[in-house]
VEXKOL-994169 format. One line per 8 residues: number of its first residue (from 1); their letters; for each residue x, y, z of N, C-alpha, C. Coordinates in Angstrom, 1 decimal. Example, Ala and Ser with C-alpha at 12.3 -4.5 7.8 and 13.67 -1.06 7.14 Angstrom:
REM VEXKOL-994169
1	AS	13.2 -5.7 7.8 12.3 -4.5 7.8 13.2 -3.3 7.8; 12.8 -2.2 7.1 13.7 -1.1 7.1 12.9 0.0 7.9
***
This chain:
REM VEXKOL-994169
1	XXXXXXXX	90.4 90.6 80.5 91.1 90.9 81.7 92.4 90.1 81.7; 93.5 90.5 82.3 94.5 90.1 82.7 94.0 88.4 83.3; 93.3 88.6 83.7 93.0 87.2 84.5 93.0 85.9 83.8; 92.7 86.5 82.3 92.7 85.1 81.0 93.8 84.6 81.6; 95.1 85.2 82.0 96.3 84.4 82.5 96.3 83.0 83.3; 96.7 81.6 83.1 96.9 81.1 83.2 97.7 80.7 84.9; 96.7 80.5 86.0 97.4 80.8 87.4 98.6 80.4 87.4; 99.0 79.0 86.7 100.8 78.8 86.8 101.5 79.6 86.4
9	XXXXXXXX	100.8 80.2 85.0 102.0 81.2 84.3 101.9 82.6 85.3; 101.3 82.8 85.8 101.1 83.9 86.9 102.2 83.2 87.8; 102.0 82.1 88.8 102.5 82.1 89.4 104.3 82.5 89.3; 104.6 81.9 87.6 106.2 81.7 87.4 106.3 83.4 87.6; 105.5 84.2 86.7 105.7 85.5 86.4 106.2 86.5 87.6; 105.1 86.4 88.4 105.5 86.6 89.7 106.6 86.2 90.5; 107.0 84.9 90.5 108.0 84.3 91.2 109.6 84.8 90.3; 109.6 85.0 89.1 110.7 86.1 88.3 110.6 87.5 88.8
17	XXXXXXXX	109.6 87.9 88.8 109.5 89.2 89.3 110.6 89.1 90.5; 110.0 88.9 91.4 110.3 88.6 92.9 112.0 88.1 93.1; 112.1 87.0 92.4 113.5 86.5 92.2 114.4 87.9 92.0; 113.9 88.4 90.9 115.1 89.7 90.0 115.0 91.0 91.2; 113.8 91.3 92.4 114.3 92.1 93.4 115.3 91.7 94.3; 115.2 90.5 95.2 115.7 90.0 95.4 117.1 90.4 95.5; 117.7 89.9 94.4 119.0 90.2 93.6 119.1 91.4 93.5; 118.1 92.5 93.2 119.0 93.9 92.7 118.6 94.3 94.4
25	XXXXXXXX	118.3 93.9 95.6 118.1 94.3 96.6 119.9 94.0 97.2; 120.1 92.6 97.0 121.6 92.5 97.8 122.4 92.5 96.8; 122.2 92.9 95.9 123.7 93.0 94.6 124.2 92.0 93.8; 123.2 91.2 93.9 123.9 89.9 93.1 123.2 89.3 91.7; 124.2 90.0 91.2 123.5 89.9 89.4 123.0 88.2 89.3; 122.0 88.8 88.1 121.2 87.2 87.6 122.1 86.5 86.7; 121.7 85.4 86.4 122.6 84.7 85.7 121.6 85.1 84.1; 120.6 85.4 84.1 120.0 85.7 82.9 119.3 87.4 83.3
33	XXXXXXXX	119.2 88.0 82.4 119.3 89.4 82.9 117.5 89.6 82.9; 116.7 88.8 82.7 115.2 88.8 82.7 114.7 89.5 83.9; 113.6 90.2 83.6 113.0 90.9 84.5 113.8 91.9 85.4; 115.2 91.5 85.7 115.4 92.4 86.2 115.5 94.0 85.6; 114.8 94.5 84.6 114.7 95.4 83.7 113.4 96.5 84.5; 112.8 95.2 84.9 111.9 96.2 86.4 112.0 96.6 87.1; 113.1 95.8 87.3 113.5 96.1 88.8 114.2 97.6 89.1; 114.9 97.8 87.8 115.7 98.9 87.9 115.1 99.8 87.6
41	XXXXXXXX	114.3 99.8 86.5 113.6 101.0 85.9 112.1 101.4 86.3; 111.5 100.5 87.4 110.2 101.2 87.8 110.5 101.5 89.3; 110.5 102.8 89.6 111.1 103.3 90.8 109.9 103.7 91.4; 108.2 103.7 90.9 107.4 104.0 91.5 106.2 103.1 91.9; 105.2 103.6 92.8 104.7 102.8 93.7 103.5 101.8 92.6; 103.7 102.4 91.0 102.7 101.4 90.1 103.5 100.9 89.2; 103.1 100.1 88.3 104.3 99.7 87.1 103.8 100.3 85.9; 104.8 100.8 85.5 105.0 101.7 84.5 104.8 100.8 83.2
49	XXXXXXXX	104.3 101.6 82.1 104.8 101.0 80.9 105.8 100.6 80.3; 106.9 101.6 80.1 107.8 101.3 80.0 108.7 100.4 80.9; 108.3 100.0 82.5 108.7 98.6 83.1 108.2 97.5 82.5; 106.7 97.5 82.2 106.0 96.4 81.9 106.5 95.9 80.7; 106.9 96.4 79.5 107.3 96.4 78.4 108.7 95.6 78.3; 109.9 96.6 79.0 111.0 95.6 79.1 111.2 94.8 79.6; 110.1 94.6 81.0 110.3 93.4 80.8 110.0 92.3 80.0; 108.8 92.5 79.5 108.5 91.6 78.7 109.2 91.2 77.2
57	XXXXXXXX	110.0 92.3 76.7 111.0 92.1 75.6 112.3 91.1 76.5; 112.8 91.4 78.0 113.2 91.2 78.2 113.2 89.0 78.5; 111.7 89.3 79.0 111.6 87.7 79.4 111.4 86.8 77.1; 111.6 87.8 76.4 111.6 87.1 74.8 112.8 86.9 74.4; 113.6 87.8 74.9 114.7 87.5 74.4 115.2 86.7 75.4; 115.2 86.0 76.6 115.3 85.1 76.9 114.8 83.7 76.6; 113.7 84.0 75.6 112.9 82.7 75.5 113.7 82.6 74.0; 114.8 83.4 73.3 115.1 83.1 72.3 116.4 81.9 71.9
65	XXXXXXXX	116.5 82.5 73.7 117.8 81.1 73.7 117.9 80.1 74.2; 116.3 79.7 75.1 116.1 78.5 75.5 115.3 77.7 74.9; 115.0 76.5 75.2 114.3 75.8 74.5 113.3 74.7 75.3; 112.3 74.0 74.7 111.8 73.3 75.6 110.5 74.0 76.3; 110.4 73.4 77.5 109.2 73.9 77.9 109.2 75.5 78.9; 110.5 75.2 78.5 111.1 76.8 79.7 111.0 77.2 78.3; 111.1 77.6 77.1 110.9 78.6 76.3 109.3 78.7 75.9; 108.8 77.7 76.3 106.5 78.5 76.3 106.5 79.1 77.4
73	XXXXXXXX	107.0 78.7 78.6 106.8 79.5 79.8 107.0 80.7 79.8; 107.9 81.2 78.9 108.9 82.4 79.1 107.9 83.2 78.0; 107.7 82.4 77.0 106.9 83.5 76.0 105.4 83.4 76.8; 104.9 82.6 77.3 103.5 83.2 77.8 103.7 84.0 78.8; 104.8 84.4 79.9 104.5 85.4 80.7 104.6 86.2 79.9; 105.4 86.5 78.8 106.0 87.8 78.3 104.2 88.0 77.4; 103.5 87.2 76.8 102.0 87.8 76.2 101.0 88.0 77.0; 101.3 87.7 78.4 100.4 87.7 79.6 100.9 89.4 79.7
81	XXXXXXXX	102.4 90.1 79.8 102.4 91.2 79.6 102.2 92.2 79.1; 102.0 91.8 78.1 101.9 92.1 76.6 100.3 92.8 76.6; 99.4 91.3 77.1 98.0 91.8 77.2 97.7 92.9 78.4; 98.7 92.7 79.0 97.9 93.8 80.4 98.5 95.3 79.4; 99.4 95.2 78.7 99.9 96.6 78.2 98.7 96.9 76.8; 97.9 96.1 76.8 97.1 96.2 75.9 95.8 96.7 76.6; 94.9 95.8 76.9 94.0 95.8 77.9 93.9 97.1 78.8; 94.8 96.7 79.7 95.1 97.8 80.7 94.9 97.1 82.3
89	XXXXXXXX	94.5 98.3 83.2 94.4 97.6 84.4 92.9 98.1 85.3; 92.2 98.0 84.3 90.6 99.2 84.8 89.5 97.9 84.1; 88.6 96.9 85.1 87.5 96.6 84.7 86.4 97.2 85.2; 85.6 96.6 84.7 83.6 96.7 85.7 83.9 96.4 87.0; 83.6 97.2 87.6 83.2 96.8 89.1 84.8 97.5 90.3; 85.7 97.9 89.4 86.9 98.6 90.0 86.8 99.7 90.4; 87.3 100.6 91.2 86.7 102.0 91.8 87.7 102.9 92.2; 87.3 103.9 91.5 88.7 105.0 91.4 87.8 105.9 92.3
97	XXXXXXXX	89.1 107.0 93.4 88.8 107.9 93.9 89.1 109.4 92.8; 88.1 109.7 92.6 88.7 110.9 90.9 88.2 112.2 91.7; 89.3 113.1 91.1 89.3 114.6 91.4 89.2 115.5 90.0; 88.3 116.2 89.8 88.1 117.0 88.1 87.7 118.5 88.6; 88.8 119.2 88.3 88.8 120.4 88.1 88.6 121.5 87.2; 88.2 122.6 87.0 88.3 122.9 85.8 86.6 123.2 85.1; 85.9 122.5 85.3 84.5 122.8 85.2 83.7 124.1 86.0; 82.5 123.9 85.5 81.4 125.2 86.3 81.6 124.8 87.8
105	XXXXXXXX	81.5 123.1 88.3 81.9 122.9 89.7 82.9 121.6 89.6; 83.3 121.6 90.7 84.4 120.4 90.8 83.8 119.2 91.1; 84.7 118.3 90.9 84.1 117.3 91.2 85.0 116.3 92.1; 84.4 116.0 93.4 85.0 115.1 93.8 84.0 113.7 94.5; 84.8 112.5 93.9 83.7 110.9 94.9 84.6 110.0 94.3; 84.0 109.3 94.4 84.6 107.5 94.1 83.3 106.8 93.2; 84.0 106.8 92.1 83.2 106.4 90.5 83.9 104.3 90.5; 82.8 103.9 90.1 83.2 102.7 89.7 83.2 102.5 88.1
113	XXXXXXXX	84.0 101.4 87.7 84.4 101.2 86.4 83.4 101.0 85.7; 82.6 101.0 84.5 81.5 100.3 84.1 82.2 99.5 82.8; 80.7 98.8 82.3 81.0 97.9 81.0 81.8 98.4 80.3; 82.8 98.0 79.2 83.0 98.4 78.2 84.6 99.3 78.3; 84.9 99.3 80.1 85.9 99.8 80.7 85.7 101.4 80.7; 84.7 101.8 80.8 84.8 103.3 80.9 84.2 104.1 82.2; 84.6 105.4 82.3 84.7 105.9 83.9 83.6 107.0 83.7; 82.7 106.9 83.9 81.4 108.2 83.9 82.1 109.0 85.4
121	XXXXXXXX	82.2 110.4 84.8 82.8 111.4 86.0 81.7 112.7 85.5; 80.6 112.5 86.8 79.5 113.1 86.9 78.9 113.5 85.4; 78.1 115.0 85.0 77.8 114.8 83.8 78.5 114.9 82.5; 80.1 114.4 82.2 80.3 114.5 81.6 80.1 113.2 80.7; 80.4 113.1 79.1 80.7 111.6 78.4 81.7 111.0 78.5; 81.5 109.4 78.9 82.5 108.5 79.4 83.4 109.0 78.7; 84.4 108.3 80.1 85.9 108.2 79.8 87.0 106.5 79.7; 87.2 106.6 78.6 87.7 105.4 78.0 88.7 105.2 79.2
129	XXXXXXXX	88.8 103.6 79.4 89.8 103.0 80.3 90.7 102.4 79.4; 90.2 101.4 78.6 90.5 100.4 77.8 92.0 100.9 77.3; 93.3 99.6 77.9 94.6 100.4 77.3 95.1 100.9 79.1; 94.5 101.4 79.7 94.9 102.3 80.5 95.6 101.8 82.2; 96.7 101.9 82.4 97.6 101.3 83.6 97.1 102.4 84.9; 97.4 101.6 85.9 96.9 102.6 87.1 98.2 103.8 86.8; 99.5 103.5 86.6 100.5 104.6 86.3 100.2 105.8 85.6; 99.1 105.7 84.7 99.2 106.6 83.5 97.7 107.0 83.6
137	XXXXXXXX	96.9 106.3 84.9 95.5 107.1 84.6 95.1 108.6 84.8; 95.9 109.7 85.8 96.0 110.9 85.7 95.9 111.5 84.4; 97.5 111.1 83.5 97.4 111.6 82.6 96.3 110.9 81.4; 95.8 110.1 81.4 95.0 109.5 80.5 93.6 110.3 80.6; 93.1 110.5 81.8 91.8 111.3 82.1 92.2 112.9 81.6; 93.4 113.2 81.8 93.7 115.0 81.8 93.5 114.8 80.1; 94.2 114.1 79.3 93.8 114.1 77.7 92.6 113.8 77.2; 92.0 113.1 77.7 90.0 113.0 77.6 89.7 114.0 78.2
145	XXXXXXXX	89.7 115.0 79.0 89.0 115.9 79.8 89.5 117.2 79.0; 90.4 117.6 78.4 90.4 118.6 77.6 89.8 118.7 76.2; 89.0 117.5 75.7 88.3 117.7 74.7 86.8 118.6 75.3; 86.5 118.5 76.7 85.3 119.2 76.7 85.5 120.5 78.0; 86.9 120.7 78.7 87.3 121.7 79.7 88.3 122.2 79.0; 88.4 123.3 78.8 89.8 124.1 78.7 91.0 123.6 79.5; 90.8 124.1 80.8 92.1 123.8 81.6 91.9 122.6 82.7; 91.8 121.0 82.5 91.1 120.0 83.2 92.5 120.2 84.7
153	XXXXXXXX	92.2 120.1 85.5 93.2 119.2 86.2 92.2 118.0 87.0; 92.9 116.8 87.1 92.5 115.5 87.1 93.1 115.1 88.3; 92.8 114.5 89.4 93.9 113.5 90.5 93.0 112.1 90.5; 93.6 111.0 90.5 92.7 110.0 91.0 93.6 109.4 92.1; 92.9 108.4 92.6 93.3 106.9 93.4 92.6 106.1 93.1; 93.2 105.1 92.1 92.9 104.3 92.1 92.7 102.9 93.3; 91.5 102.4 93.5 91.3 101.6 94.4 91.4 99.9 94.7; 91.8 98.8 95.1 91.6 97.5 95.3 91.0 96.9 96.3
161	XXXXXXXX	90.0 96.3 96.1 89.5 95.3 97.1 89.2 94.0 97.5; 90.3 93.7 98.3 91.0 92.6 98.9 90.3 91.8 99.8; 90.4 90.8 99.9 90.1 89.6 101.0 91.2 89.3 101.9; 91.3 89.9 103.3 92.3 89.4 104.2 92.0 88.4 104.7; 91.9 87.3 105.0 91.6 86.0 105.9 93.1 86.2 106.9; 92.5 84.8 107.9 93.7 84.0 108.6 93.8 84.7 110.2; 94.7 85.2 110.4 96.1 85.3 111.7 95.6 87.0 111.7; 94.6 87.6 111.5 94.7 88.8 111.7 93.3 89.6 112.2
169	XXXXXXXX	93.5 90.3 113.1 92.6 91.1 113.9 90.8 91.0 113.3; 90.8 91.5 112.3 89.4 92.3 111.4 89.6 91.4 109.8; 89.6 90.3 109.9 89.7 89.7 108.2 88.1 89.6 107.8; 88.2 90.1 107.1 87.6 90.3 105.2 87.5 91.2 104.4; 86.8 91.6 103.9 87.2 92.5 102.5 87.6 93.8 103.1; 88.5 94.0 102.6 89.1 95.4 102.6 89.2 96.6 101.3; 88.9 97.6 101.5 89.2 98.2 100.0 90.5 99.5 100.4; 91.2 99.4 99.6 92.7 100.0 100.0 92.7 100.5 98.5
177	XXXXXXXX	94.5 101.7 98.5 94.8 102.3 97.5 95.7 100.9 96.4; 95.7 101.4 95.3 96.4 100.1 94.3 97.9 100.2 95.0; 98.2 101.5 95.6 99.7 101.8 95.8 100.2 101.3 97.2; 99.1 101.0 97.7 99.4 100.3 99.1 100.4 99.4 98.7; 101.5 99.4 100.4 102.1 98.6 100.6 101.3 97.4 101.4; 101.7 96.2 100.6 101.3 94.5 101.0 101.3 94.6 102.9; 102.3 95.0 103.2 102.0 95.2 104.5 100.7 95.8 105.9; 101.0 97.1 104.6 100.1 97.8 105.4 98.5 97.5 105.3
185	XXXXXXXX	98.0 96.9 104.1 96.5 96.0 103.8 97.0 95.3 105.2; 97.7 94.9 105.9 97.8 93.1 106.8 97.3 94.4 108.4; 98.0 95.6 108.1 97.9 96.5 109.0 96.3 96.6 109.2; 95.9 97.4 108.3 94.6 97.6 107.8 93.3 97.1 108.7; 93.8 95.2 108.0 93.0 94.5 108.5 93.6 94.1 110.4; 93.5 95.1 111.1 93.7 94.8 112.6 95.3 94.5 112.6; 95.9 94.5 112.1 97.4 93.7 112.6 97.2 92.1 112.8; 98.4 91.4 112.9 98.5 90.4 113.4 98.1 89.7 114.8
193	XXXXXXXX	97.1 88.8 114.7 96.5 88.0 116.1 97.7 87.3 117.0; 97.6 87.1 118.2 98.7 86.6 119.1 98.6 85.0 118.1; 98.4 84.5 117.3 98.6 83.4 116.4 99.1 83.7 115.1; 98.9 84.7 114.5 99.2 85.0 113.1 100.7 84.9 112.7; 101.3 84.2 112.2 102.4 84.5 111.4 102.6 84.7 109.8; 103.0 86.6 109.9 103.3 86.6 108.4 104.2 85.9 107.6; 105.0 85.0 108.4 105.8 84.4 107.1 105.3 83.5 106.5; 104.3 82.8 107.0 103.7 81.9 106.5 102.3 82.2 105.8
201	XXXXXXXX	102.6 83.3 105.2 101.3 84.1 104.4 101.3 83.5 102.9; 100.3 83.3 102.1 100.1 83.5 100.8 99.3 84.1 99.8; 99.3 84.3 99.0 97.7 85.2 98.4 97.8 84.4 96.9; 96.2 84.3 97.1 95.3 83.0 96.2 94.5 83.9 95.2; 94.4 83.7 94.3 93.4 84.2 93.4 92.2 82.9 92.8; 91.2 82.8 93.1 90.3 81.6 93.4 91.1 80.9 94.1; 91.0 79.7 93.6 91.1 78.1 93.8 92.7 78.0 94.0; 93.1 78.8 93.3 95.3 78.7 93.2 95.8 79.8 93.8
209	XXXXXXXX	97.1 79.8 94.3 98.0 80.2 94.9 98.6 81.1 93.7; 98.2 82.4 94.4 99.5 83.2 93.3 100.5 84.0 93.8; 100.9 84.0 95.0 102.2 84.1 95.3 102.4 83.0 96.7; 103.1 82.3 96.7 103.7 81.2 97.3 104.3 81.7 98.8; 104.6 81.1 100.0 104.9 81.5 101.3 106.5 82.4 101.0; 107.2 81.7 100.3 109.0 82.4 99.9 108.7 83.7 99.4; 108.1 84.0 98.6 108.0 84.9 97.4 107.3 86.1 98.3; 106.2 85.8 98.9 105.2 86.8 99.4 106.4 87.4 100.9
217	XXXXXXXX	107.1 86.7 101.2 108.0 86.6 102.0 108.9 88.1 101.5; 109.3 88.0 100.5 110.4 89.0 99.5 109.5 90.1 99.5; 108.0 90.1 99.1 107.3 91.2 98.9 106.9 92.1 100.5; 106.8 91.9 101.8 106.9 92.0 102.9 108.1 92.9 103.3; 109.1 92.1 103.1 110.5 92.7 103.4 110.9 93.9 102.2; 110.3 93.9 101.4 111.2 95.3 100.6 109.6 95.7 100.2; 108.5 95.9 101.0 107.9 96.9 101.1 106.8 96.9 99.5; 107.0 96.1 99.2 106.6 95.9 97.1 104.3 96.3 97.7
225	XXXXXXXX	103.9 97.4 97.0 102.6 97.2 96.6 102.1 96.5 96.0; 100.6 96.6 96.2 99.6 95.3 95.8 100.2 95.9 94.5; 100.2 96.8 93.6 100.3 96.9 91.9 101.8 95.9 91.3; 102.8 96.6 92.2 103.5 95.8 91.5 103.8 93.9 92.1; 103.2 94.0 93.1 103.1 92.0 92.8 101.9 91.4 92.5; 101.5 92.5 91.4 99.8 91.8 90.6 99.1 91.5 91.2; 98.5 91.9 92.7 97.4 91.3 93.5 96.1 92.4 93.0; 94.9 91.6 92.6 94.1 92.4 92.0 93.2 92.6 92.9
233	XXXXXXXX	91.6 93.0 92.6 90.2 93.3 92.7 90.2 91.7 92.9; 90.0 91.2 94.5 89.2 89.8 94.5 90.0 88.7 95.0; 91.3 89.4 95.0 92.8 88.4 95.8 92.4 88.1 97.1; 93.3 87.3 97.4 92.9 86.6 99.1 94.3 86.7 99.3; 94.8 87.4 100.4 95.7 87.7 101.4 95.3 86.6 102.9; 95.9 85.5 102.4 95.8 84.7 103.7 96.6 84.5 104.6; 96.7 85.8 105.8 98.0 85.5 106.8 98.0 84.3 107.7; 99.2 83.2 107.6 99.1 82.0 108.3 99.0 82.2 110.0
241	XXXXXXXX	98.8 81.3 110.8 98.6 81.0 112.0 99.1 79.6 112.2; 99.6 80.2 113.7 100.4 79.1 114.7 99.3 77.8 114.8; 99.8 77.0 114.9 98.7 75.4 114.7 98.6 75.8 116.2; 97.6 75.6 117.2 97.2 75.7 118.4 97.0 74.2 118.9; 96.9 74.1 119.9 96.9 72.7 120.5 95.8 72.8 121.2; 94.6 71.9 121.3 93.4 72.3 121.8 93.2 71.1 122.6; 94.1 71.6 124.1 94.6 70.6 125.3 93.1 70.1 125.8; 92.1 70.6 125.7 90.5 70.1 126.6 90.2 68.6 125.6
249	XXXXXXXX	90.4 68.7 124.1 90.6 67.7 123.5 91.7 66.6 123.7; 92.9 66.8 124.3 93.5 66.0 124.1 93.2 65.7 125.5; 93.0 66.3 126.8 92.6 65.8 128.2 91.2 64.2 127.7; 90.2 65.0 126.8 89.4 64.3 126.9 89.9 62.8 125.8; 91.0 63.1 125.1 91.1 61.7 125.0 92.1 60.8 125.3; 93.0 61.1 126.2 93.5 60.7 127.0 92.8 60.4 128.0; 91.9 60.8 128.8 90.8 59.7 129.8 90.0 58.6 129.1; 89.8 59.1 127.5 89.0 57.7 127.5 90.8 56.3 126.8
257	XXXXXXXX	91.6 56.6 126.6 92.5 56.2 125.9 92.7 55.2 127.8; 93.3 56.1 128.7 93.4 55.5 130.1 92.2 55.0 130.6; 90.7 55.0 130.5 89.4 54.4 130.7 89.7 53.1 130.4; 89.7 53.2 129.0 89.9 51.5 127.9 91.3 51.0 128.1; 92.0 51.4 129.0 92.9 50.0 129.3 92.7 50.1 130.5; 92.2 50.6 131.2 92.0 50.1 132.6 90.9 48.9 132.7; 89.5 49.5 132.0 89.2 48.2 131.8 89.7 47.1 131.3; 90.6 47.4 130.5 91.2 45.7 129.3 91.8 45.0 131.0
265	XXXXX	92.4 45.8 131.4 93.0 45.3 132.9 92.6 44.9 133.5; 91.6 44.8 134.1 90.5 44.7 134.6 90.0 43.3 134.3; 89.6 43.2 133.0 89.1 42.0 132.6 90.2 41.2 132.1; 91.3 41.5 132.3 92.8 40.2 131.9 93.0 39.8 133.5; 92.3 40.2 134.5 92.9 39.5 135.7 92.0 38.5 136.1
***
């Protein structure tokens, strides 16, 4: 899994990502032309190969002219890329909405991933995942499905399911499309509570932060899906909330705060 990644190097990865929209959003070239190679060239709601790719040539040839600890950083996002272009983006336990045409009957439901990365679609023999981006799973199934259908046609939706916490109506797990907008999961889950503030959102993958309050901030405002700001199967979407002031508390310690000097008073006369 992509997940061997290293949460800091995730984090940087992401926070490049994010940076290079940013910039191609108000027009202001990077001082290093990294990642922004995404930015311009994946125009759709998953990341393409060929995005995933230059960027990652992109973030090498940047690591060819720095040095130091900013040149490991720059080569492990770029093999963190590298592996998801390998790998792919389909484990055990992931669940695609799949549509197969073309058979004695059709088929339509929501198949989950199994061992080994492959997609059992009713009685036919698995279908390899391994390698396979949510961008390219249509056509990846339509070329396995014509070794045993003449004329396949294929639709999927691929699916993610998220953990909303915090500031919002209905929080916890949610299962949404990969192409969802970051927003509309916050939708999803009830909208925002009369406490909830999305700016002060972050999303955690375990124990660490993988996209930071600034960053998740940029993905909000230009509308970016769970696919392309890497939020996977099992992320936590934590929308912040207003600190509340819990005045019955502070009444009750302010009478004993005025109790104990009334008596000190008391006993100094």
């Amino acid at each position: 899994m992509t997940g061997a990644m290293k949460p800091g190097s995730m984090r940087r990865l992401v926070s490049r990502s994010l940076a290079a929209a940013v910039m191609a959003l108000i027009g202001v070239p990077l001082a290093s032309k990294v990642v922004c190679a995404q930015v311009r060239t994946d125009q759709t709601l998953f990341r393409t190969r060929r995005a995933l790719d230059s960027t990652a040539s992109a973030l090498e040839a940047q690591a060819a002219r720095a040095g130091g600890a900013s040149r490991e950083e720059l080569l492990a996002d770029a093999r963190s890329l590298r592996e998801r272009l390998t790998v792919g983006d389909f484990y055990p336990g992931d669940r695609v909405v799949v549509e197969l045409y073309g058979g004695e009957e059709p088929f339509r439901d929501t198949v989950s991933v199994r061992s080994g990365q492959e997609l059992v679609i009713g009685r036919y023999p698995p279908f390899a995942l391994r390698g396979v981006l949510r961008s390219e799973l249509d056509s990846a199934l339509t070329v396995q499905a014509r070794r045993i259908l003449t004329q396949p046609t294929v639709r999927t939706t691929p699916l993610v399911r998220v953990l909303v916490t915090g500031g919002v109506g209905r929080p916890g797990f949610l299962t949404v499309r990969g192409d969802a907008a970051v927003t509309d999961v916050i939708t999803a889950a009830g909208g925002l509570t009369p406490v909830g503030l999305v700016n002060k959102s972050t999303v955690r993958r375990g124990t660490e932060r993988l996209i930071e309050e600034d960053s998740l901030r940029v993905v909000l405002q230009s509308g970016m899906t769970l696919d392309q700001t890497d939020i996977r199967a099992g992320d936590e979407l934590r929308v912040g909330e207003k600190r509340q002031t819990n005045w019955l508390n502070v009444m009750w310690t302010t009478s004993i705060v005025l109790g104990t000097l009334t008596t000190i008073v008391s006993l100094l006369r």
